[in-house]
C-alpha positions as CSV (number, residue, x, y, z in Angstrom):
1,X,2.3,34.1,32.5
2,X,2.4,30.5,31.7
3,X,-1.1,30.4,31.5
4,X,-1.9,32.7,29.7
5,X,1.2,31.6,26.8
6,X,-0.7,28.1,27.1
7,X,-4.4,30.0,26.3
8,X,-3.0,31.7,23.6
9,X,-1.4,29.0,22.0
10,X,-4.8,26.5,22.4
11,X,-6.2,29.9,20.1
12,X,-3.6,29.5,17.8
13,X,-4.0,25.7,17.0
14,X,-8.3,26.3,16.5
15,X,-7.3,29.3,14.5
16,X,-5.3,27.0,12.4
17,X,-7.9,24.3,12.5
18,X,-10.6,26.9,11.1
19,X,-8.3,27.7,8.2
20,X,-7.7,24.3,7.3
21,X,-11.7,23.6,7.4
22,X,-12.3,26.7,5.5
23,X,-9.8,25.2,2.9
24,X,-11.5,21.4,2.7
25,X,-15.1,23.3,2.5
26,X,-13.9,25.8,-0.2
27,X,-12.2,22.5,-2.4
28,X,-15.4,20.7,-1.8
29,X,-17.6,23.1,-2.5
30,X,-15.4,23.4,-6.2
31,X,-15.8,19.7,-6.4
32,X,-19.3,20.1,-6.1
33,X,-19.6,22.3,-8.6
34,X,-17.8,20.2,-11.1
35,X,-19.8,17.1,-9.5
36,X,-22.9,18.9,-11.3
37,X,-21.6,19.0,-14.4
38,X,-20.4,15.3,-14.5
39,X,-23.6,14.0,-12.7
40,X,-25.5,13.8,-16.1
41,X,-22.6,11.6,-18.1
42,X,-22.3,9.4,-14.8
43,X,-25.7,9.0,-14.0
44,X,-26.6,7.4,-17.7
45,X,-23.5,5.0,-17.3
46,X,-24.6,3.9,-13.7
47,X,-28.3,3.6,-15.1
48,X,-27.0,1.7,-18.1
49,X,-24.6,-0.7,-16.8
50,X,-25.1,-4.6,-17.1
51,X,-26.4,-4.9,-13.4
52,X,-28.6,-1.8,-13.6
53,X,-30.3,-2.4,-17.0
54,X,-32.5,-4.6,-16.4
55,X,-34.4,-2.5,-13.9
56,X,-36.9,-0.2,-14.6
57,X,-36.6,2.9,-12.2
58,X,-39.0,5.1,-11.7
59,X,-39.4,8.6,-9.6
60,X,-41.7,8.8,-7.1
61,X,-41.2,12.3,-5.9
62,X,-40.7,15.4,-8.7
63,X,-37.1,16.0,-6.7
64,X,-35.9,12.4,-7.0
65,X,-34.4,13.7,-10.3
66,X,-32.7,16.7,-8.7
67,X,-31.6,14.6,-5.4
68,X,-30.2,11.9,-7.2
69,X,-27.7,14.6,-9.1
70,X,-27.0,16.1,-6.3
71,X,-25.9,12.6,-4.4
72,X,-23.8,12.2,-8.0
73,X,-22.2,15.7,-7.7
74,X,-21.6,15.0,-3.9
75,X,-19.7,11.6,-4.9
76,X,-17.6,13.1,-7.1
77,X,-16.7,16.3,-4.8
78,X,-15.6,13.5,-2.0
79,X,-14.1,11.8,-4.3
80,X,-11.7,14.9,-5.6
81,X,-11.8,16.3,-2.0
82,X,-10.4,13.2,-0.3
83,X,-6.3,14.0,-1.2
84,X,-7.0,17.9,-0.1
85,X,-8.9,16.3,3.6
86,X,-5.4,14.0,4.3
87,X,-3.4,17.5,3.4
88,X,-4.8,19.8,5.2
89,X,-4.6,17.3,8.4
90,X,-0.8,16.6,7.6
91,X,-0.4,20.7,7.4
92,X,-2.4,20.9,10.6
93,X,-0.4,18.1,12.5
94,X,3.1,18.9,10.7
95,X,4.0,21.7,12.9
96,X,4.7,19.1,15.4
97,X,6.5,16.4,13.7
98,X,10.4,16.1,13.1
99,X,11.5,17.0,9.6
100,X,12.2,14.1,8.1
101,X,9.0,12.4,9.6
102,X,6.9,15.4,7.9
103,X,8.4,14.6,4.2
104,X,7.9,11.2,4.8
105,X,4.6,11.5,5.5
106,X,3.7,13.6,3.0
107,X,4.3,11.0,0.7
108,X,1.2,9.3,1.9
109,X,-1.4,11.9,0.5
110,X,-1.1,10.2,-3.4
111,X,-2.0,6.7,-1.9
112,X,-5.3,8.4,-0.2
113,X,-6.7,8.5,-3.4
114,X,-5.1,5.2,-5.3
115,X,-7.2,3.5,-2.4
116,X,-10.2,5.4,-2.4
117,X,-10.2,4.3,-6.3
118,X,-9.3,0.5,-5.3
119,X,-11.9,0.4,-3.0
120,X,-14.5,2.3,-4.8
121,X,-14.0,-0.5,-8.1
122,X,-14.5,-3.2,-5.6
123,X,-17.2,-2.1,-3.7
124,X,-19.4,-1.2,-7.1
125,X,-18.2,-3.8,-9.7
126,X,-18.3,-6.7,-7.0
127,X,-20.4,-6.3,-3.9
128,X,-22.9,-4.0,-5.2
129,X,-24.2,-6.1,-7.7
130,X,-24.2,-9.0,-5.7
131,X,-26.1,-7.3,-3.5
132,X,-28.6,-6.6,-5.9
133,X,-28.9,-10.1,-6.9
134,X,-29.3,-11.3,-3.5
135,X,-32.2,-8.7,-2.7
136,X,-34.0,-9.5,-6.1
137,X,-33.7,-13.2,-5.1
138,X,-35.3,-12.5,-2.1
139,X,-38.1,-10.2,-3.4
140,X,-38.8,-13.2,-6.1
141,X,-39.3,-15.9,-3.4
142,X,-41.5,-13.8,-1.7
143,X,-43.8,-13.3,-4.8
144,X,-43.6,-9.4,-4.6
145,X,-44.1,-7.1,-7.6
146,X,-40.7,-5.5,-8.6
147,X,-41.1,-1.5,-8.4
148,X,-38.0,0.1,-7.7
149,X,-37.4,3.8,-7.1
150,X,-34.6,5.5,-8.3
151,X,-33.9,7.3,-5.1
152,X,-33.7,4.0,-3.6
153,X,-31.9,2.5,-6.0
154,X,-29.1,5.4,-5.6
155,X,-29.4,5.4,-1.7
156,X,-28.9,1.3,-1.7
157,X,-25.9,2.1,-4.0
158,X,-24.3,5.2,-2.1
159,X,-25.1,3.3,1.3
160,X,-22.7,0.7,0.4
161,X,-20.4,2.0,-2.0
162,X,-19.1,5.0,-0.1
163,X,-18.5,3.7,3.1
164,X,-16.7,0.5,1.8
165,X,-14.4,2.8,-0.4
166,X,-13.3,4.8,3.0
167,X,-12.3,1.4,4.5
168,X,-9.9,1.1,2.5
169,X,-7.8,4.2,3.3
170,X,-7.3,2.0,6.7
171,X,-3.7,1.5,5.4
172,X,-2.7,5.0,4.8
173,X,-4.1,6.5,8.5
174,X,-2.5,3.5,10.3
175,X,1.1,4.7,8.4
176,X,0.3,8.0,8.8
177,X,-0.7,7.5,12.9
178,X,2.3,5.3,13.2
179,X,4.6,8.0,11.1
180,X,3.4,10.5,14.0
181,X,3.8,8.0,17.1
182,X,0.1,7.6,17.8
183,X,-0.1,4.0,17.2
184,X,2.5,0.6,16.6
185,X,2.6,-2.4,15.7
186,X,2.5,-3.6,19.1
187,X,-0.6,-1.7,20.2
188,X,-2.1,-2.8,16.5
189,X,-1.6,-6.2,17.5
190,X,-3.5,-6.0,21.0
191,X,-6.0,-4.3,19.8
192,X,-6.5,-7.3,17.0
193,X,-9.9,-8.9,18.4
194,X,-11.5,-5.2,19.2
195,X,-10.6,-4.2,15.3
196,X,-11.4,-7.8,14.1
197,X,-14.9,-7.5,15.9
198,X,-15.4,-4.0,14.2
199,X,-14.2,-4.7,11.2
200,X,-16.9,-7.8,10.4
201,X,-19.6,-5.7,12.6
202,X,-18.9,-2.6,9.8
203,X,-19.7,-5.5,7.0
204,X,-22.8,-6.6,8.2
205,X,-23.9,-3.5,8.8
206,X,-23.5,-2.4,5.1
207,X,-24.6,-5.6,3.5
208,X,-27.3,-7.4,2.5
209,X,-28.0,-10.1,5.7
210,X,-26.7,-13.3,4.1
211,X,-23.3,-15.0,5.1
212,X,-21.6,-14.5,1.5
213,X,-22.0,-10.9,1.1
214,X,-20.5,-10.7,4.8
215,X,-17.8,-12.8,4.1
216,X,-17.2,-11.4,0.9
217,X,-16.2,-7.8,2.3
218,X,-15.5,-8.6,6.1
219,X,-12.1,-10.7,4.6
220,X,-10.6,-7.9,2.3
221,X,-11.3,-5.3,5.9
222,X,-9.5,-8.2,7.6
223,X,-6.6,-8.4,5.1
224,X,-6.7,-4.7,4.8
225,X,-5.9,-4.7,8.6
226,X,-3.5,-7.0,8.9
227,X,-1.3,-5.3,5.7
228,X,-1.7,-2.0,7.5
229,X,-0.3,-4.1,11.1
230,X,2.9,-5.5,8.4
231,X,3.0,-1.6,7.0
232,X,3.2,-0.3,10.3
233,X,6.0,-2.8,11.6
234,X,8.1,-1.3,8.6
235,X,7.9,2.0,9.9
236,X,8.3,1.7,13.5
237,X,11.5,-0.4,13.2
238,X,12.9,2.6,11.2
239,X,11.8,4.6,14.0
240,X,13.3,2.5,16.7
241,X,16.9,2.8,14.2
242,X,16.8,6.2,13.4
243,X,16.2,7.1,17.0
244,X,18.9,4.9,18.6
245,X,21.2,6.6,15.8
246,X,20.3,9.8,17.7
247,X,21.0,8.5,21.2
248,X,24.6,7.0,20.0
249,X,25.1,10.3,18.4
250,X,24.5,11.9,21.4
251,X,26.0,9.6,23.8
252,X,29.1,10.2,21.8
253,X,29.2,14.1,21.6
254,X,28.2,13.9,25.4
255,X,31.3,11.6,26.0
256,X,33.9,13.6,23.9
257,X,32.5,16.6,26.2
């Protein structure tokens, strides 16, 4: 009987799960939608901006136009889609948290975004263009003719861009994994070399090879991890106080008993 109260409650939660998918795909597909209408306005501003100007694009394929809107509308429904993702997972999760650790981390799913923005400005208005400088500098010395695609102008820019902007909802997840007693400060801080080593191996990995490029976005992942360490210290200590409250509480009903 057990068993089978277990097998229908593992249905239950994928049940659940589906509707929360269903949810993020309809929102993204919407986002998508209004992506396509904002990919023409964006596009000309991307293509016109000081470290895009001076390039001369061309397409080399009769989609490039059409796939190069599409990557626009598909930036735009992340970036819209990205507060409905972290809701849909607190809804998902919530059932199992304590009411006051479910309103608290709902509170969370405004910052999602406020990063995502932070890290999307950095990413494009300071390590994209210096990435472009660096590979043009390169390409220079080498004596090569500049001819530049504008699919792979937009892939170079997407490549680094969007991944760089999810880093830096590393703050949030850590709070919101610490708000549900996955992780702690004190696992966060063992686990400092493994995420240090990650962390520097994710900014090589999306920048140009030269040291300054690496240093210039391995440091903000490194401070970015250390503020979520100090964020999560904050909330576990309330934690630890809120549930020795509880004990003493209890120890004193159990003692007037």
């Amino acid at each position: 009987m057990s068993e089978a109260r277990d097998e229908m409650s593992i249905f239950e939660h994928l049940g659940e799960l589906r509707k929360r998918i269903i949810y993020v795909l309809i929102i993204f597909l919407a986002g998508l939608i209004i992506g396509l209408f904002l990919a023409g306005p964006i596009y000309q501003y991307l293509v016109n901006a000081d470290h895009a100007k001076d390039y001369v694009l061309n397409a080399f394929s009769f989609w490039d136009g059409i796939g190069i809107y599409m990557k626009i509308a598909m930036a735009v429904s992340l970036v819209l889609s990205i507060p409905v993702i972290v809701y849909q997972l607190w809804a998902f999760v919530s059932p199992g948290l304590r009411e006051v650790e479910r309103k608290a981390s709902l509170r969370y799913v405004p910052y999602v975004f406020i990063l995502f923005l932070v890290g999307l400005m950095f990413a494009y208005f300071i390590v994209f263009p210096m990435a472009l400088s660096f590979s043009r500098a390169v390409t220079t010395s080498m004596g090569l003719t500049e001819t530049y695609g504008i699919t792979q102008y937009f892939s170079f820019m997407f490549a680094l861009v969007i991944p760089l902007s999810l880093l830096f909802e590393l703050p949030v997840l850590i709070m919101f994994l610490t708000k549900i007693r996955i992780l702690n400060p004190l696992r966060l801080r063992k686990m400092r070399k493994i995420a240090y080593f990650v962390l520097i191996f994710i900014a090589v990995v999306i920048t140009p090879p030269d040291f300054i490029s690496d240093f210039l976005v391995a440091i903000p992942l490194v401070a970015l991890y250390e503020f979520s360490v100090f964020l999560s210290s904050i909330i576990y200590r309330k934690q630890l106080a809120a549930d020795a409250a509880i004990e003493a509480s209890y120890s004193q009903s159990t003692d007037k008993t």
